[in-house]
Every structure is written in structure tokens, then in C-alpha cells.
SEMARRO-500730 format. One record per residue (C-alpha): x negated, y, z negated; chain. Coordinates in steps of 0.25 Angstrom, whole numbers, always signed. Last residue first. Layout:
# SEMARRO-500730
{east = X | north = Y | up = Z | c = A}
...
END
This chain:
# SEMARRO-500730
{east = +39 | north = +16 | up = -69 | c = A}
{east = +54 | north = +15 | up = -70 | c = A}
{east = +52 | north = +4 | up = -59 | c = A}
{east = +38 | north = -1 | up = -57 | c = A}
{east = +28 | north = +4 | up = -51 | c = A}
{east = +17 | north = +3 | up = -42 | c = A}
{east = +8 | north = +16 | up = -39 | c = A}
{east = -3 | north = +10 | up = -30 | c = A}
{east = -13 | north = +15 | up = -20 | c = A}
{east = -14 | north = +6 | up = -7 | c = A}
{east = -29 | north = +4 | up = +0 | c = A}
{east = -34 | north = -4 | up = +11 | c = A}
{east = -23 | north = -7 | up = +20 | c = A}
{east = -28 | north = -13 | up = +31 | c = A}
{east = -23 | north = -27 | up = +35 | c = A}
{east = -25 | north = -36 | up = +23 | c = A}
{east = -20 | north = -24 | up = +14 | c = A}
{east = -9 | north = -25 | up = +23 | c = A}
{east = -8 | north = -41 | up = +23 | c = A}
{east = -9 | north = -39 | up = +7 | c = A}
{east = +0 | north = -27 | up = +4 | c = A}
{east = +12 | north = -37 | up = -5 | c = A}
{east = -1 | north = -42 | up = -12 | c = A}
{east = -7 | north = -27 | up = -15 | c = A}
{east = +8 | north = -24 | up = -20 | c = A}
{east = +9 | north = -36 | up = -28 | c = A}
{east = -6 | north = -33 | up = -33 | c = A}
{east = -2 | north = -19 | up = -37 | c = A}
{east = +8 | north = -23 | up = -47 | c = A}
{east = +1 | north = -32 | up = -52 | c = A}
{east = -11 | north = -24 | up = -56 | c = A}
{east = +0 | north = -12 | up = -60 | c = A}
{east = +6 | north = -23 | up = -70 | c = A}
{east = +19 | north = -27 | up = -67 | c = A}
{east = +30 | north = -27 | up = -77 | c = A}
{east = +40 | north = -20 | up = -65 | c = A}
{east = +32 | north = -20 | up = -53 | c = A}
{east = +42 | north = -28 | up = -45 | c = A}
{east = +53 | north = -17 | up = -48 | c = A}
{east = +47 | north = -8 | up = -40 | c = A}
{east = +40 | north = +7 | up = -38 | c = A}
{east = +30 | north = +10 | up = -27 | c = A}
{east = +19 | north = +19 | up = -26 | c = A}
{east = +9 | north = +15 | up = -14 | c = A}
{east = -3 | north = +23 | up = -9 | c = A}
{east = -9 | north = +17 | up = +5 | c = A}
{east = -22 | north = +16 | up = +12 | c = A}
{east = -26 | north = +10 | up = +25 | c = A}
{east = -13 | north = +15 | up = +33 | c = A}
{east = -21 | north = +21 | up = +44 | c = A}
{east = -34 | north = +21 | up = +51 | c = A}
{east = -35 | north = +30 | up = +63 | c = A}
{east = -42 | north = +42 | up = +58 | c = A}
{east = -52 | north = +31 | up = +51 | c = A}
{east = -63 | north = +29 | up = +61 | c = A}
{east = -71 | north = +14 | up = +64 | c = A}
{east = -56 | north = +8 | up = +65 | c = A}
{east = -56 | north = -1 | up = +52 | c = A}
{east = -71 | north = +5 | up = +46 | c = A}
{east = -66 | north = +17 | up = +45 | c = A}
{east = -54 | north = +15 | up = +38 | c = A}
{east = -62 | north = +5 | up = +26 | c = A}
{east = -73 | north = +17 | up = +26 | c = A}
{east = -65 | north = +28 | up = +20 | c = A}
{east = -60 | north = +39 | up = +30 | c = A}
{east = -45 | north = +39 | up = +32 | c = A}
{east = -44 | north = +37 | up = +17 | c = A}
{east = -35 | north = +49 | up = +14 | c = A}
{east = -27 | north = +45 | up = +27 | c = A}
{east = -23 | north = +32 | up = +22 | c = A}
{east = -16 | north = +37 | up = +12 | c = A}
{east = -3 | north = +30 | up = +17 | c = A}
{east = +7 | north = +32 | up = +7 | c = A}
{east = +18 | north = +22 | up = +1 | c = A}
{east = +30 | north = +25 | up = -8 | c = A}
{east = +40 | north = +13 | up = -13 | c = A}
{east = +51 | north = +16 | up = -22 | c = A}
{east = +60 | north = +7 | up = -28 | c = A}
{east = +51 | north = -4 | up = -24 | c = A}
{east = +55 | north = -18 | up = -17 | c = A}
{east = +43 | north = -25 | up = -21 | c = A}
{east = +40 | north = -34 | up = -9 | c = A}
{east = +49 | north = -29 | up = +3 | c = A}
{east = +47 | north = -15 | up = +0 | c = A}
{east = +31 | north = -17 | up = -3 | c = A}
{east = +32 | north = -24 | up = +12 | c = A}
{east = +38 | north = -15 | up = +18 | c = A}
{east = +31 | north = -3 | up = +14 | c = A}
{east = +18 | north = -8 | up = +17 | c = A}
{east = +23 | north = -11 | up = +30 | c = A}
{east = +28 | north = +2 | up = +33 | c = A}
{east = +15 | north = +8 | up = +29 | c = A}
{east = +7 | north = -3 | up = +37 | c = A}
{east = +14 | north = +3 | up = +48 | c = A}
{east = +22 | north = -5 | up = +57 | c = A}
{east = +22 | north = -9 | up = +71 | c = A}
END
């Protein structure tokens, strides 16, 4: 079984090809905040909720940070759809 980490980092791979691509689970920081507790009725155990992305590609060149940000959130939807709650964002693009 994979990690929602490894499959995050698939699938932005495989859909914008970056240059560089660097993905962090804070989940940690949030281990008390409601949305955790109410998944498993305690929070220790609840992983992989809440990310911070920075990742540079070609894709984003003459994008706005808006639509930059939606292709990301789109190319996320079934793990958004399945528990992650919260991924920070720093898109570029090249020579950014």
C-alpha cells in the first residue's frame, strides 16, 4: 500500500512534470484541530491530512497563481475526496 505522500507525488510528477518538486507533511502541527479528531475520535493516529507543496514547472508559465493552484487542487481531487484537508502552495514557474 502507498502513502498518500508517495501518491501525491506521483501524480503531480506525472501531471506537470516540475523541475523540482518538494512536498511536506505538517500534519503533525494539526494533530489537534477538530477535522482530526472527529476522523478517529483522537488525533495521534491521524496522518497525512495536511501538506505544504513548492514545486516549479513549465505548465505554470503565463498562469495566474489562481490557475495555477486550481490545476494543482484538480490533479489532488480523489485525495482531497479521501482526506486531505489542507496543501499550502508555492507554484512556479520556471526562472521564477
Amino acid at each position: 500500500m502507498t502513502t498518500r505522500t508517495e501518491r501525491i507525488h506521483a501524480i503531480l510528477t506525472a501531471e506537470f512534470a516540475p523541475e523540482a518538486l518538494e512536498l511536506k507533511d505538517d500534519s503533525h502541527k494539526h494533530a489537534k484541530h477538530a477535522h482530526r479528531m472527529e476522523q478517529v475520535g483522537h488525533a495521534p493516529d491521524v496522518g497525512e491530512t495536511h501538506y505544504r507543496l513548492a514545486m516549479v514547472s513549465a505548465r505554470f508559465a503565463g498562469q495566474t497563481r489562481v490557475a495555477r493552484s486550481r490545476a494543482v487542487h484538480e490533479a489532488l481531487d480523489a485525495e482531497f475526496k479521501s482526506g486531505l484537508h489542507a496543501l499550502a502552495l508555492d507554484l512556479k514557474a520556471p526562472g521564477e
